[in-house]
N, C-alpha and C positions, 0 to 999 in steps of 0.2 A: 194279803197273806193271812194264813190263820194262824192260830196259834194253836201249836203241839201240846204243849204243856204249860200250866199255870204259871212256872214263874217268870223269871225277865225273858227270858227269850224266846222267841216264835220257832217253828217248824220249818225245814224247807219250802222255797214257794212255790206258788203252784207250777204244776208242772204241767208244760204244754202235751197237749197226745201225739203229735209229731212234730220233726224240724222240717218246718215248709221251706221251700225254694224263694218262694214273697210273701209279703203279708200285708195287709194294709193298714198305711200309714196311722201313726198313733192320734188319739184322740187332742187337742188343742188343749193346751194347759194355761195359768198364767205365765206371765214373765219370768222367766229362771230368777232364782233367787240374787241375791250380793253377791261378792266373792269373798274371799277366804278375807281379805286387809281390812273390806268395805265391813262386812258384818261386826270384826272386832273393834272396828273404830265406832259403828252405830251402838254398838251395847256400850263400849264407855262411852258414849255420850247420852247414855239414855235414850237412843231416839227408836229402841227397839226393845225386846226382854228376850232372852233364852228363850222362855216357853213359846213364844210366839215363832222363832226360826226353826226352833225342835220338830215343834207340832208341824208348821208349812213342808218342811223337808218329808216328814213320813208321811203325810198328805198326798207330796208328790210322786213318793215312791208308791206308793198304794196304787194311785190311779193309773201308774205310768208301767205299774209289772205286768199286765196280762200283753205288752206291748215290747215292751224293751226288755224288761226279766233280766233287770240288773242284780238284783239281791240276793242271796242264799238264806240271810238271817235278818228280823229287824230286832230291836231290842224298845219296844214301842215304850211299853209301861216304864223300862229301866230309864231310857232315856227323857224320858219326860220328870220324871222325879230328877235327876241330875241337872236339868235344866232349871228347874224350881230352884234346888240349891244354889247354880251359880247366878242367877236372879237377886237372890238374896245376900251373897256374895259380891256381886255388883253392887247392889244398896248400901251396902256395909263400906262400900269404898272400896274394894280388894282389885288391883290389875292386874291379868296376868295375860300374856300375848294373845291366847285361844280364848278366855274363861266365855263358855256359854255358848261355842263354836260351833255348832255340828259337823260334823266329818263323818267318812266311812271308811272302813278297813276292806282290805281283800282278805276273800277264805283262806289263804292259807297261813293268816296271821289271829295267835292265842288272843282270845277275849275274855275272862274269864266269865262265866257260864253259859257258855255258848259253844258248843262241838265246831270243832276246826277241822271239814271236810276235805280240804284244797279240792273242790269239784268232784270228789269221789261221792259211789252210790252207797248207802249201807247207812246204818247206825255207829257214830263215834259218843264217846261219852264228853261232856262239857270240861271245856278247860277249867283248871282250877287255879289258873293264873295267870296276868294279862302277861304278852310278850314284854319284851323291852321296852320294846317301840312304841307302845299300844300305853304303856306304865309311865312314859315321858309325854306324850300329847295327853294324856290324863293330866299330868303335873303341870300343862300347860293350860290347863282348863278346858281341853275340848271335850265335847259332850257323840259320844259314838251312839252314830243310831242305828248302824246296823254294818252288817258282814256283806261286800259283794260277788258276783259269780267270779267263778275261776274257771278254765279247763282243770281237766286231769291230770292234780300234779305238776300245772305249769308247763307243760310242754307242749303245746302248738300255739300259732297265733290266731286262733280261732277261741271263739269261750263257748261252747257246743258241749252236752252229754247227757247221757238218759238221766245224771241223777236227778238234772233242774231243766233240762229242756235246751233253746238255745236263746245266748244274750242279743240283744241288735241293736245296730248301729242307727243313732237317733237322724244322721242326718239322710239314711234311707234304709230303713227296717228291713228290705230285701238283704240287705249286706250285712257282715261282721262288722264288729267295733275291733277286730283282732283280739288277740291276747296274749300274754295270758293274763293280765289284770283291766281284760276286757269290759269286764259289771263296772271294776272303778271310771273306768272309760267314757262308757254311754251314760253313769248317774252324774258325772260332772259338766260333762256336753252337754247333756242335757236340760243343768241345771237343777235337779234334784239333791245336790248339796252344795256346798262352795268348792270343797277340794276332796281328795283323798289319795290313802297312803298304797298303792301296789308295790311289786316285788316285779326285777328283772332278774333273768338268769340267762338272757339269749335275748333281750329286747323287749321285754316283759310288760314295760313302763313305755322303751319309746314306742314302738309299732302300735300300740290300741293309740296312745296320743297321734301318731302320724295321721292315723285313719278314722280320727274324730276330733280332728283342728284342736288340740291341746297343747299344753308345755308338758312336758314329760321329763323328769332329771332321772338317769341314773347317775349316784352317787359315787364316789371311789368306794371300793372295797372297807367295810367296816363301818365309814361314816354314819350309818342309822346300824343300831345293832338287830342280828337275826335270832338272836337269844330266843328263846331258849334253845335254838342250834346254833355249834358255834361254829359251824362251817360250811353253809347251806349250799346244796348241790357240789360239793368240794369246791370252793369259794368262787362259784360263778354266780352268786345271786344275790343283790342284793335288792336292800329296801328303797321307795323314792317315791315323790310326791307327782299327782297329775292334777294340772291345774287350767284355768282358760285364762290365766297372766304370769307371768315372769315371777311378779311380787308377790303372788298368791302361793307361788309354787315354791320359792326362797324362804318364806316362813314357814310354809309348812316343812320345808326342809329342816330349819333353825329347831324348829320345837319336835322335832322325829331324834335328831339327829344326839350320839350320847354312844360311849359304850357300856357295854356288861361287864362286869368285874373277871367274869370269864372269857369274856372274847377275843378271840387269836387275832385281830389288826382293827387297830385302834390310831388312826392318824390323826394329827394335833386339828383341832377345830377349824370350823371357818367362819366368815359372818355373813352368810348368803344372800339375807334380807337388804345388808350395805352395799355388798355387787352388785343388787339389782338397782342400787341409785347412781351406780358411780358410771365414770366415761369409761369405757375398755382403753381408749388408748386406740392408735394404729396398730393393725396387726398384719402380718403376715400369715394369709390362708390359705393351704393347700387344698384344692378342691379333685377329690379323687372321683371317677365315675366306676373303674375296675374292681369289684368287690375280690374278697379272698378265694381262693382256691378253691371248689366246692364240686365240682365234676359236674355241675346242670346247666352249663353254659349261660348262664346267669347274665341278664345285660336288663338295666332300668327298660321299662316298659315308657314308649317315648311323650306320653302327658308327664308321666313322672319327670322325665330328663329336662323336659319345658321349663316347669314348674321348682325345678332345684338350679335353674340354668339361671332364672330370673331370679330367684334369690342370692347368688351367686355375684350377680349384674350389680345387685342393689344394696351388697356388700363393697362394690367398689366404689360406687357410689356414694356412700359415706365414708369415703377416706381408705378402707382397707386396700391393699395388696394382695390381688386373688392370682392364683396363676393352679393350672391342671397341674398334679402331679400324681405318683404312686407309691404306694405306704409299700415297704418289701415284708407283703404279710407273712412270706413263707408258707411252711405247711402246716399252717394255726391249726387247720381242723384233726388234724390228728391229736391235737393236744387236746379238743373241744369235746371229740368224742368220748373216749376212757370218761371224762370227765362229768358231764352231763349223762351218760347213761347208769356212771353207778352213782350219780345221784338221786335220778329216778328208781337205780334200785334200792337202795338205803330209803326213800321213804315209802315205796308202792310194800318194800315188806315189813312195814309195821303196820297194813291196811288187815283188819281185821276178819275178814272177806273176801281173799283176795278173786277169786270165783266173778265177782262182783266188778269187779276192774277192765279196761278196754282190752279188746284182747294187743292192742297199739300196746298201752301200759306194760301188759305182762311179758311183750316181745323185747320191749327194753329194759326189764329186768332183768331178762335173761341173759341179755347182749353184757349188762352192767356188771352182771353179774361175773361173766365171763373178763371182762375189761377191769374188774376190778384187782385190790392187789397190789403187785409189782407193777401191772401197767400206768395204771391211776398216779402209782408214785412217782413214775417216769414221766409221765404228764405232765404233772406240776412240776416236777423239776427242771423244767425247759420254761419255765415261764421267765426266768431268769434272760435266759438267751434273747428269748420273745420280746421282752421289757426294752432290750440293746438293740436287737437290731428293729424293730417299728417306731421305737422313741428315736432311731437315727432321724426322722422324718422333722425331728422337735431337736434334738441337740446337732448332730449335722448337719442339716440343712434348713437351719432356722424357721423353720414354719411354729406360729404361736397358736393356732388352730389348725383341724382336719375336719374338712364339708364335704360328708354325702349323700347322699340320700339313705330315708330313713328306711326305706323299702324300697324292691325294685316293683314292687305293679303296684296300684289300686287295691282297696277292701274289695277282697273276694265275697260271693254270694253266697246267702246262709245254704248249708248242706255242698258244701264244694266238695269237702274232705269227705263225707261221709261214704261208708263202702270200700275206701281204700286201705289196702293191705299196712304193713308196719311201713315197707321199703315206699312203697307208691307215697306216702304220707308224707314221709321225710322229704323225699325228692320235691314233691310238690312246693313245701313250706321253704324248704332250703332255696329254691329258685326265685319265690318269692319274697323271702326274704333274709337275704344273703347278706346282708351291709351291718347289724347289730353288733351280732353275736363274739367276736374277736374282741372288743373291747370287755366283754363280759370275763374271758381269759386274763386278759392283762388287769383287769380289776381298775381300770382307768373310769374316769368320767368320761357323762355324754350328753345331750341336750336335745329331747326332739321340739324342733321350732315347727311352727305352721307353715306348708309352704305354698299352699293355696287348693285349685280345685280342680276335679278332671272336668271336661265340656259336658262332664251328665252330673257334675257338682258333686262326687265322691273326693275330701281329704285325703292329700297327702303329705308327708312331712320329709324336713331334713335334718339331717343330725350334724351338731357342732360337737366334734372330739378335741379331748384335748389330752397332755401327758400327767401323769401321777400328780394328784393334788388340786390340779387346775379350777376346780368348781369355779371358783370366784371370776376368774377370766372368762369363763363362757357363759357363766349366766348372766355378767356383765353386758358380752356382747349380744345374747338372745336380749336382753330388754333394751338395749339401744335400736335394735332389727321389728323391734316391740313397737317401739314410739315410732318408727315410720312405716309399719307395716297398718299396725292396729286389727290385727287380723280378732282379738277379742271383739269386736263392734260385730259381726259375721255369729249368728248365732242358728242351731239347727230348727228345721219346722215343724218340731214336736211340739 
């Protein structure tokens, strides 16, 4: 990357001159770094310094952007001086969970001096204050070395656009890493950082995890704050960790996690780091394959069904109680829509530029626009209903988790979407991936586990749902599915 301007922060990165169909495999790098536990345990032990994981991490991003084009921002110089500090902060004795950590943030989360694009093209001016989120993993000692790619505004599962080019997926550069916290995606798989923090608003977090062997959490609603918005996308979005471990993925949750003094849903804490030590317990799993109502005839693509069937298999395996069942989604997406398009239009019209924006972007502004209002309100007001009758699946008929698949196909090929109209887009992504997005509504948690590989080695995952609150339960049982899977040991050939 170069740098734009003199002070902490770099320029967008280079940008490719087109989105090719394939591209050839990225250059061989060292061995991915520690993970997120391994690194904090090596710096208090001294067996490592800040400055040395700071510098190796922008190293790898460096060599690894003209290939995967994970980054939008680094923060080189800033971050190396903040590593110096908690270096010396180490010496002095000080522990704190992260101190000296490197991480990455997704574009659409406030860095302060660093412009918060969320994957738009154009000139924004540098934030002049970290998010919440971003102001808690500070407080935790992690050291940000940079901003990753986004789509536009979060809404496909693709990380593709003229502003930065397109992101790819480490474990074959021809394909997506998904999105839309795609860059977080490929720099973790990859091992260019240990962890990092993306946003879901429709699968945001799990789908790039599914489709780059990661742990992906979305959170309940509120549990990491979206400060300085306090109601992102009208409350379909939140924040959450992507990690290549359970444990790695639970503290990063522990130190994300916090509300704003301002924030509309603030539920009482949890200790995620201790879920991921503890036994889950037998559970009762409902394993649904029928995703929600969507009109694209939607049905997992059959590696995918293989591969969720066998994790499935080997949940009962360890003691659980699996049995097929179906969640009564209702007609979620009518509540999905209003709600996600005047999200997108609430941020697409504070784009300075708008000119500038997909012409995808400016069609669901319009739509949000339209939907916005009375309908929006009606929306949300059915989440209630929502909450009653899909939680029957948890209070009536005692199921203590819901397994399904975290996608219905495979990571698509880079330039899949490209050329398609607003309507052709949707359709496409919706069939692909139909299984997230309903939890995002209900503000519940969610967990994408790894669940192995198609016969050409493209990542798929499945998601452990569970009802209001449940974080602890499910990341309990991903890191028991953890220890006998060890799907961390499977690393990509970048």
């Amino acid at each position: 990357m170069s740098s734009a301007e003199p002070t902490e922060q770099t320029g967008p990165a280079a940008r490719p001159s087109a989105v090719r169909d394939s591209a050839p495999a990225p250059a061989s790098t060292p061995a991915p770094m520690p993970g997120l536990a391994e690194s904090a345990r090596l710096l208090a032990g001294s067996a490592t310094t800040s400055t040395a994981l700071v510098a190796d991490a922008l190293a790898r991003i460096e060599a690894t952007q003209p290939t995967l084009n994970a980054f939008r921002h680094l923060r080189t110089e800033a971050a190396l001086a903040e590593a110096a500090e908690a270096d010396r902060r180490l010496a002095a004795g000080e522990r704190l969970p992260l101190l000296g950590v490197p991480i990455a943030v997704k574009d659409d989360t406030d860095v302060a001096g660093l412009p918060t694009h969320f994957g738009c093209d154009g000139e924004r001016a540098p934030a002049t204050a970290d998010s919440e989120a971003v102001s808690r993993l500070r407080a935790a000692g992690a050291v940000i070395v940079g901003k990753t790619n986004s789509c536009e505004l979060g809404q496909w599962p693709f990380t593709e656009g003229p502003a930065f080019g397109a992101t790819r997926n480490p474990w074959n550069t021809a394909h997506t890493p998904g999105g839309s916290s795609g860059g977080a995606a490929a720099a973790v798989a990859a091992g260019l950082v240990p962890a990092a923090l993306g946003s879901d608003g429709a699968g945001s977090v799990r789908i790039p995890a599914a489709w780059t062997h990661l742990v992906g959490i979305k959170p309940q609603r509120g549990r990491v704050s979206v400060h300085p918005h306090s109601d992102a996308f009208q409350g379909l979005t939140v924040n959450g960790p992507l990690a290549r471990t359970v444990a790695d993925a639970a503290l990063l949750l522990d130190a994300a996690a916090g509300a704003h003094p301002e924030d509309l849903h603030r539920p009482p804490a949890v200790r995620a780091a201790d879920a991921a030590r503890r036994d889950p317990g037998r559970l009762r799993i409902a394993l649904a394959w029928r995703p929600p109502l969507t009109l694209t005839r939607a049905e997992p693509d059959p590696e995918v069904r293989r591969a969720v069937a066998a994790l499935a298999e080997t949940l009962a395996r360890l003691g659980h109680h699996v049995e097929e069942a179906r969640p009564r989604y209702g007609l979620i997406g009518l509540a999905f829509v209003p709600r996600a398009t005047a999200g997108i239009a609430e941020f697409a019209a504070r784009h300075p530029e708008p000119a500038l924006l997909d012409p995808r972007t400016r069609s669901a502004l319009r739509t949000g626009t339209r939907l916005g209002g009375r309908v929006v309100r009606a929306a949300r007001a059915r989440e209630v209903r929502q909450h009653r009758r899909i939680g029957a699946l948890f209070d009536a008929s005692g199921y203590d988790v819901l397994l399904t698949p975290t996608t219905a196909a495979p990571p698509p090929r880079i330039g899949t979407y490209d050329r398609l109209s607003a309507w052709r887009t949707d359709v496409t992504m919706t069939a692909a991936c139909p299984y997230a997005w309903p939890w995002n509504v209900l503000g519940w948690p969610g967990v994408n586990v790894p669940a192995g590989f198609t016969r050409s080695g493209l990542p798929v995952g499945a998601q452990l749902l569970g009802p209001s609150r449940s974080e602890e339960r499910l990341i309990a049982l991903a890191a028991q599915l953890e220890d006998d899977q060890r799907w961390f040991e499977h690393r990509p050939p970048v």
